[in-house]
C-alpha positions, 0 to 999 in steps of 0.5 A: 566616716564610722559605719552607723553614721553612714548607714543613718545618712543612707537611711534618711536619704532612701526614706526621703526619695520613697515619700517624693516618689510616693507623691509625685508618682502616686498622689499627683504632686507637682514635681517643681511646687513653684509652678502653678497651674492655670486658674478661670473664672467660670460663670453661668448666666440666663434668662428664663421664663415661665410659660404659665406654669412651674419651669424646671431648669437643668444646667450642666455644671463642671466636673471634677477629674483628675488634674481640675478642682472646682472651688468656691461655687455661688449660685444665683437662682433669684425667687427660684428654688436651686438643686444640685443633683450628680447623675451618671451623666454629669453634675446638674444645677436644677432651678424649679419654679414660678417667674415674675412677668420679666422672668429671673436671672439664673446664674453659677459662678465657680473657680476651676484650677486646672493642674497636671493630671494625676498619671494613675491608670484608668479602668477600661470603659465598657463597649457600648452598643450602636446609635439606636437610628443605626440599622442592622445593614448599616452595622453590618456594613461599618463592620465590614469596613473596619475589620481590617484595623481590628488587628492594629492597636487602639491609637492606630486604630482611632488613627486609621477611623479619623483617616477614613472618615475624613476621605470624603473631605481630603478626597484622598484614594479609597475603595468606591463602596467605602467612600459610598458608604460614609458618604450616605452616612455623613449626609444622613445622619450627624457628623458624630453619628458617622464617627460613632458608628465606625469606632463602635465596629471597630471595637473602639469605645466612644462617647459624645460629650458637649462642654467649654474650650477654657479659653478667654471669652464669652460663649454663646453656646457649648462644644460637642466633641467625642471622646475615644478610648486608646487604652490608656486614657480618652481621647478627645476627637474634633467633630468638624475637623475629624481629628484628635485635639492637640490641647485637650486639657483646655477641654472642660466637659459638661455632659456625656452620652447625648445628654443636653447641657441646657434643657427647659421645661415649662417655660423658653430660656433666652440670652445664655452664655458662659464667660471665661475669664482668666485668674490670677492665682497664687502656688499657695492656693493651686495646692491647698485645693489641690491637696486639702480635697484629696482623702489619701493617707498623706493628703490628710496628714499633710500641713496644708489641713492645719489651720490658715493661721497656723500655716504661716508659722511653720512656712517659716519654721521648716527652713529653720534646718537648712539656716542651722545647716547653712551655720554650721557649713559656714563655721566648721568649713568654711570657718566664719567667725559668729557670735553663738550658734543659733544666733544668726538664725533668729536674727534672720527670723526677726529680719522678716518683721523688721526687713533687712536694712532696717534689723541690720542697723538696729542690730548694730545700733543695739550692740553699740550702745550695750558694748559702751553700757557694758564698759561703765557697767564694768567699773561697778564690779557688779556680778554676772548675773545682775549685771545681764539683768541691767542689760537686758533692761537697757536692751527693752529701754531702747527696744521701747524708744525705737518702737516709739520713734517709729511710731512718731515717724510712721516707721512700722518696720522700726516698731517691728523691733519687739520681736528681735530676740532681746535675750540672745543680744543681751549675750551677744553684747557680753560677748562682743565686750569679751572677744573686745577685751581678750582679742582686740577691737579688729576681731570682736568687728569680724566675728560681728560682721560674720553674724551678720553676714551668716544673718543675712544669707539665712534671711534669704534663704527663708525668705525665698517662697519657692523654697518655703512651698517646696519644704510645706509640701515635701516635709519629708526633705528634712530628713535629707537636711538631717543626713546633710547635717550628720555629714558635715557633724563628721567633717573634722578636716581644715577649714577653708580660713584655715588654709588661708590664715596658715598660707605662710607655713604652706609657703615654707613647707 
């Protein structure tokens, strides 16, 4: 192979490999497009109640991170006004005003898609101070016991703090003034404020959070965990258990810092509850939310900003290379026998309308009629142009007649037929009447047959959706299409026909 031919195919293949990794590396792309994410139902309801005066209302609503996407979000605030106010703390839904005697129904509902998060690396937290009821002694002592794993990284720190709170659990063997000391904490104050007091003098940043557990159900009322920081990303640590939560991506965070999920002023709220309910989500949807929110340079010229109905098209219109490249490994290697080049293409195009069964048998019963119209046609002697003319007019005749047919009958895939490209059997009727009078009934059916069998594997290959979402994704693989269609641009051995065809010579020799 020459050099620029090389060099081109190199090119294409490393321009191909930077933008995947740029993607899935960078961006966040899901490495097998075809696996979609989980997708919940989340939903907010309670009843509220004013107490003679306005009532102020504050819900805690989901937050979007890296690798979770809130979508279509409702609000139901009955005679109340709704506010959305983002704080430092989280995202709240403010309902404010004035309820009947009954009181009202507050609701929320959203659609969180919850996918791999994006593996970019995060800026260090801030070390906060003490819990404000802590006192200096206190402080001092908690300093004093942790010291020794000052010198351990940060996971085997957070490690060594859940291991040592949880000694008065396990009653496993500690120094006495240690096992004292947690245990007046554990008694006097919260079980989190035992656990925040020994990550803070262990130089360990942590916060309280309260939310959901994304599993399947109705919940009366949140979670509370804490989240320790281990120098890469946080880690979320079980209150209860005092130990870090195997499947944190289940964890939907409402709140931060100790700030209530649900707070009333002015009024009692009464039968709260979150119902969490599974969803059932297509590939399709998981990365249209995924990319069409994102600002990065590729995410906005990506295909999935273009029009829904305009979409559709090019899911199809990518694989069209793979079907030319199929086309061609089949005729010059292999050595299949088509009518054309790119007929086959566009018959597997118009299969998609039609379906498969009923494209093949239209497309056969086309080029029967034609080949017969063609025979009478040619004892008219009329020129090449006018005589393509009457058949192309004998190709929209029976086009209109099947479309008619399948009408009367409730055929829709028969009606489908306009979009067969008419004008591409128009010659292929020439041809098959050509390869007939020149070489023989046997090799104008093989040649028809190899279309259809070529047809028939491009079909599926765009019809396969997993591929479709892959090339709607990653439009940059149509340059590595383009380097696999120079390589075989500059094969010029045997074809695989050939070898067989020409066995009798290979035998002699």
């Amino acid at each position: 192979m020459k050099r620029p031919a090389v060099l081109l195919v190199f090119g294409l293949c490393i321009l191909t490999t930077i933008l995947l990794l740029y993607r899935i590396m960078r961006l966040g792309y899901p490495v097998l497009p075809a696996v979609s994410g989980r997708a919940f139902n989340f939903k907010f309801d309670g009843h509220i109640k004013s107490s003679g005066s306005d009532t102020t209302l504050s819900v805690a609503l989901p937050l979007e991170r890296p690798g979770l996407v809130i979508s279509e979000e409702y609000f139901g605030s009955g005679s109340l006004s709704f506010s959305l106010i983002k704080k430092e703390s989280g995202r709240y839904g403010v309902w404010t005003g004035q309820t009947g005697p009954d009181g009202e129904i507050v609701s929320y509902w959203a659609t969180i898609l919850v996918r791999s998060p994006v593996t970019a690396k995060l800026k260090p937290p801030v070390l906060d101070g003490y819990p404000s009821s802590i006192s200096k002694d206190e402080q001092a002592a908690a300093e004093k016991i942790t010291d020794r794993f000052k010198s351990l990284s940060l996971p085997n720190r957070i490690r060594s703090i859940l291991q040592l709170a949880g000694s008065i659990r396990n009653r496993s063997p500690s120094e006495g003034h240690e096992l004292g000391f947690i245990k007046r904490m554990d008694e006097k104050y919260d079980r989190s404020i035992l656990l925040l007091t020994l990550f803070r003098a262990a130089s360990i940043p942590a916060r309280t959070v309260e939310g959901i557990s994304l599993t399947e159900g109705v919940i009366a009322r949140p979670l509370k965990w804490i989240d320790a920081w281990n120098g890469q990303k946080w880690e979320s640590i079980s209150i209860d258990g005092q130990e870090v939560i195997k499947d944190q991506a289940s964890l939907l965070a409402l709140t931060f810092t100790g700030t209530q999920v649900v707070h009333v002023s002015g009024g009692s709220i009464h039968d709260i509850r979150w119902d969490i309910n599974r969803q059932i989500i297509g590939t399709w949807r998981h990365n249209y939310e995924h990319i069409s929110r994102s600002e990065r340079f590729l995410d906005r010229w990506s295909l999935f900003r273009l029009p829904v109905e305009f979409q559709q098209t090019f899911r199809i219109l990518l694989l069209v290379p793979i079907g030319a490249l199929l086309i061609s490994i089949l005729r010059n290697i292999i050595g299949f026998p088509t009518f054309g080049i790119f007929m086959p293409v566009l018959m597997a195009l118009s299969f998609r309308n039609t379906g498969l069964i009923y494209g093949l048998c239209i497309f056969a019963g086309v080029i029967l009629i034609g080949y017969t119209a063609r025979r009478f046609l040619d004892r008219l002697r009329l020129l090449l142009v006018p005589r393509m003319s009457v058949l192309l007019t004998l190709v929209i005749v029976c086009f209109t007649l099947l479309a008619l047919l399948g009408n009367k009958f409730g055929l829709r895939q028969v009606m489908a037929v306009g979009l067969l490209p008419f004008v591409i059997l128009v010659m292929t009727i020439e041809r098959f009447f050509v390869v007939v009078e020149e070489h023989g009934i046997g090799t104008a059916l093989q040649t028809a047959a190899g279309s259809a069998a070529v047809a028939i594997i491009t079909y599926l290959i765009i019809s396969w959706e997993t591929l479709q979402l892959t090339f709607f994704i990653y439009p940059e693989l149509l340059l590595a299409i383009g380097a696999l269609q120079i390589l075989v641009g500059r094969y010029t051995g045997y074809r695989l026909s050939e070898l067989f065809r020409f066995r009798e010579f290979r035998n002699r020799s």
